[in-house]
N, C-alpha and C positions, 0 to 999 in steps of 0.2 A: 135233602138226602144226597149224600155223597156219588155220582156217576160211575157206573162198572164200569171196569177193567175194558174193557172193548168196546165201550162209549169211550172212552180217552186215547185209545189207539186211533177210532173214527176220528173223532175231532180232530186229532194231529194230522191225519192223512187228508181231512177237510183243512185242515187248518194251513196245510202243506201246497195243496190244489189251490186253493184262494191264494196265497201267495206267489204261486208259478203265475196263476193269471194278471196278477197284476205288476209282476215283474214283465210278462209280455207285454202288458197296455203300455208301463212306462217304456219298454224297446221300440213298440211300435210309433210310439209318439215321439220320439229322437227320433226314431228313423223317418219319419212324416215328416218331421223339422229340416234333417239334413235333404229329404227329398223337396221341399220345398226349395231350400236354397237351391240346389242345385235344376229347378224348373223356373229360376226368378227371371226376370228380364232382364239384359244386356245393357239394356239402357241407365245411366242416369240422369239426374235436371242437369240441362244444357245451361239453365243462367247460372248455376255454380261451374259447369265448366270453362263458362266465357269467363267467371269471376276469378276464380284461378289462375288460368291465362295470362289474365290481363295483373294479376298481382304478383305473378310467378316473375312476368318479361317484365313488371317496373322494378322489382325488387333485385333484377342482374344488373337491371341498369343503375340503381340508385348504389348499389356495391362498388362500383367504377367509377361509370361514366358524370354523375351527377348528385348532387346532396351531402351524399353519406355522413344522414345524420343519424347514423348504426339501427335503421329500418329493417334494413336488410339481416342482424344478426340473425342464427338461425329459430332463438325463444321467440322472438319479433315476430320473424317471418310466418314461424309456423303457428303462433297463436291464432295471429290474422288469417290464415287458412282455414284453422280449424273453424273458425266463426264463419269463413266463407260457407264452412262446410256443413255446417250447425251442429259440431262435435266440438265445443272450445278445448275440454277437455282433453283428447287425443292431441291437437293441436299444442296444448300446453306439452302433455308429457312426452310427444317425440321432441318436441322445440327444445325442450331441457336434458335430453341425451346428445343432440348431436350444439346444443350450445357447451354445456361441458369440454365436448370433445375438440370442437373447434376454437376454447375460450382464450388461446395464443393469438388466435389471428386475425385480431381486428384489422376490421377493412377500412386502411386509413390511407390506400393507391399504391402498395407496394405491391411484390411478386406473393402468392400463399402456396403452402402445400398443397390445399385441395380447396375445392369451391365449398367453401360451406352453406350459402344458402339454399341452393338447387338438390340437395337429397334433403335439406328440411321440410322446403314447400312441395316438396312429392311428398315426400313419405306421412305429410300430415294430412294432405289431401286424399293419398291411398287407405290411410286408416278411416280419414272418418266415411269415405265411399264403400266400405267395406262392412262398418259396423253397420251404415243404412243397409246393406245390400243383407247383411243376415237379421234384418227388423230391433236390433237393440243395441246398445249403445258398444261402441270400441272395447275390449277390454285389453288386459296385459301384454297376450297373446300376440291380436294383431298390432301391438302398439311394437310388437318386439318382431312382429313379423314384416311390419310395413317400415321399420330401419332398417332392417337384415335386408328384403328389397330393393331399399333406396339407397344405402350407403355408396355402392359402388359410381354411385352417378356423382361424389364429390371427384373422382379424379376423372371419371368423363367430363363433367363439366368444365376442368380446371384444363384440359385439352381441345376443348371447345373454345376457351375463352382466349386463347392462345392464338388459337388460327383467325379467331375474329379480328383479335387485336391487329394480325400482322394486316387484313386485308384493310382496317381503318386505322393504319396510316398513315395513307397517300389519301384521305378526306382531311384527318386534320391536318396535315402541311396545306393543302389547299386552302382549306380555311385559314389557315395563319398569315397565306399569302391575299386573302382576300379581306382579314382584318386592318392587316397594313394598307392595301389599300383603298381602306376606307370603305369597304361595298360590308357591310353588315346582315344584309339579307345572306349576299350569296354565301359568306359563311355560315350562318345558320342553318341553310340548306344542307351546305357541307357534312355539319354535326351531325344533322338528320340520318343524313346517309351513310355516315359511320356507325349510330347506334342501333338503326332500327333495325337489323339481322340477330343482336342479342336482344332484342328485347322479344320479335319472331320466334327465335330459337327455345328457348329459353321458359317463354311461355308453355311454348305448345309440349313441350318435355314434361310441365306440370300440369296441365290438362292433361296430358295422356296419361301420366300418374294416377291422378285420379277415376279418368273413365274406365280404369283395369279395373277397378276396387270389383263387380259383380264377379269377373273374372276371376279372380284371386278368393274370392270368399266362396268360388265354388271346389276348387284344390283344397280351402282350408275344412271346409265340411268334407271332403275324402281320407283328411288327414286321422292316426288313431286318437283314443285319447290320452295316450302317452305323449306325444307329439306334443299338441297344443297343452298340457299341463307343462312340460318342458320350459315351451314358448314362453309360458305365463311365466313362470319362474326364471328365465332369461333376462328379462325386461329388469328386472333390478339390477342385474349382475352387470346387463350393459353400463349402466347407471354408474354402480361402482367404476368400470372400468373408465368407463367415460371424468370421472372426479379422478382419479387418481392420473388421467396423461394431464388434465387440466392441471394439477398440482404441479406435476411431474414439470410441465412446461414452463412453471414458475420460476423465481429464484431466488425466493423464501428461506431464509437462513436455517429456519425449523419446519422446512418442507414435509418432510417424512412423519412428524406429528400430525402437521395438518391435516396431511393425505389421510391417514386414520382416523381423525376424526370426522372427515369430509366422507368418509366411504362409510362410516360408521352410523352416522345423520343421514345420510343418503339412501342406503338400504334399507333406516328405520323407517323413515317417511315414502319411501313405493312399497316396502310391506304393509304399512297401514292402510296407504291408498287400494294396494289391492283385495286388500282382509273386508274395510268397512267402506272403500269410495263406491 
């Protein structure tokens, strides 16, 4: 038997009422989420911050002073973080934005525009402290939030590496004058004591990268969700951007094709990562 007219009014106004309630439960349960984040602890694991450190300060020195056997590039550097970090993934996809971006200037002992390893190994160590510090994994967001962070430290670092260099001068002449003299140790010492302020420095710049991440993931739970949609959609466009100075710095006869189809592959493949990874 078909329901009167004012049973179907009810239901709708039942029907209306149950779905106010349960648009509150799901508000409340974002908002429980975002207040979690923002009551989490300050802390991260310390042996990933030693791990960092200690990978952030070999990989300035393996870009100069020793090896460079392109460990240091920024995909390298930041995969190997991510893994420090137990996010390989974030570590992948910042390593492949600012490898792009930097893919003119391998590090083969000459002058660069900007450091490129040191906003890698932050900004891959930021993201993946980040994704732990909101309970799941990194996504687009802060993969585009922890470059936009860290970018600025290639031209600190490239001013950093500067003032190091001027002060381990007067260790390698030393050492040169102790090689000639046959004294082996005391040049080594020398070395010592020219690199170990970058590899100090340097470090501890990506460990503190990283130990920001609770920090930073309590701004980014403040943020609308205008904002971090934005973010998420970002992260490709750097992408492009980043392919198209890598082309740009080429000298590719059919540059201008590549670039397009480099930016064109590139967008397609972080839209699928972000739709189904």
């Amino acid at each position: 038997m078909p329901p009167h007219h004012g049973q179907l009014a009810r239901g709708s106004s039942h029907t209306r009422q149950l779905g106010a309630v349960g648009a509150g439960r799901r508000w409340k349960k974002n908002c429980d989420g975002a207040a979690q984040v923002a009551t989490m602890p300050v802390t991260v694991d310390a042996t990933q911050l030693v791990l960092t450190g200690v990978w952030g300060g070999l990989m300035a020195l393996e870009r100069r002073a020793f090896l460079q056997a392109m460990l240091s590039r920024p995909l390298v550097a930041a995969t190997v973080t991510g893994l420090i970090a137990e996010d390989v993934l974030s570590g992948l996809f910042v390593g492949l934005v600012f490898e792009l971006f930097h893919l003119g200037g391998a590090s083969l002992g000459g002058a660069h525009a900007d450091h490129d390893t040191l906003p890698a190994v932050a900004a891959a160590g930021l993201a993946g402290s980040v994704g732990h510090a909101t309970g799941n994994d990194a996504t687009p967001a802060i993969w585009a939030l922890s470059i936009l962070v860290c970018a600025p430290f290639g031209r600190a670092g490239l001013l950093l590496e500067n003032r190091l260099d001027l002060r381990a001068r007067k260790y390698f002449g030393r050492a040169l004058t102790a090689v000639e003299a046959g004294n082996v140790r005391s040049a080594a010492r020398q070395n010592l004591r020219a690199m170990w302020p970058q590899f100090v420095f340097y470090g501890l710049i990506c460990a503190a990268a990283e130990a920001s991440g609770p920090q930073v993931a309590r701004v980014a739970a403040e943020l609308p969700a205008a904002v971090m949609r934005g973010l998420a959609w970002a992260y490709p466009a750097l992408g492009v951007v980043a392919a198209a100075v890598a082309v740009h710095g080429s000298h590719a006869p059919r540059r201008l094709h590549i670039a397009a189809l480099a930016g064109a592959g590139t967008i397609t493949v972080m839209i699928a990562a972000m739709v189904y990874g």
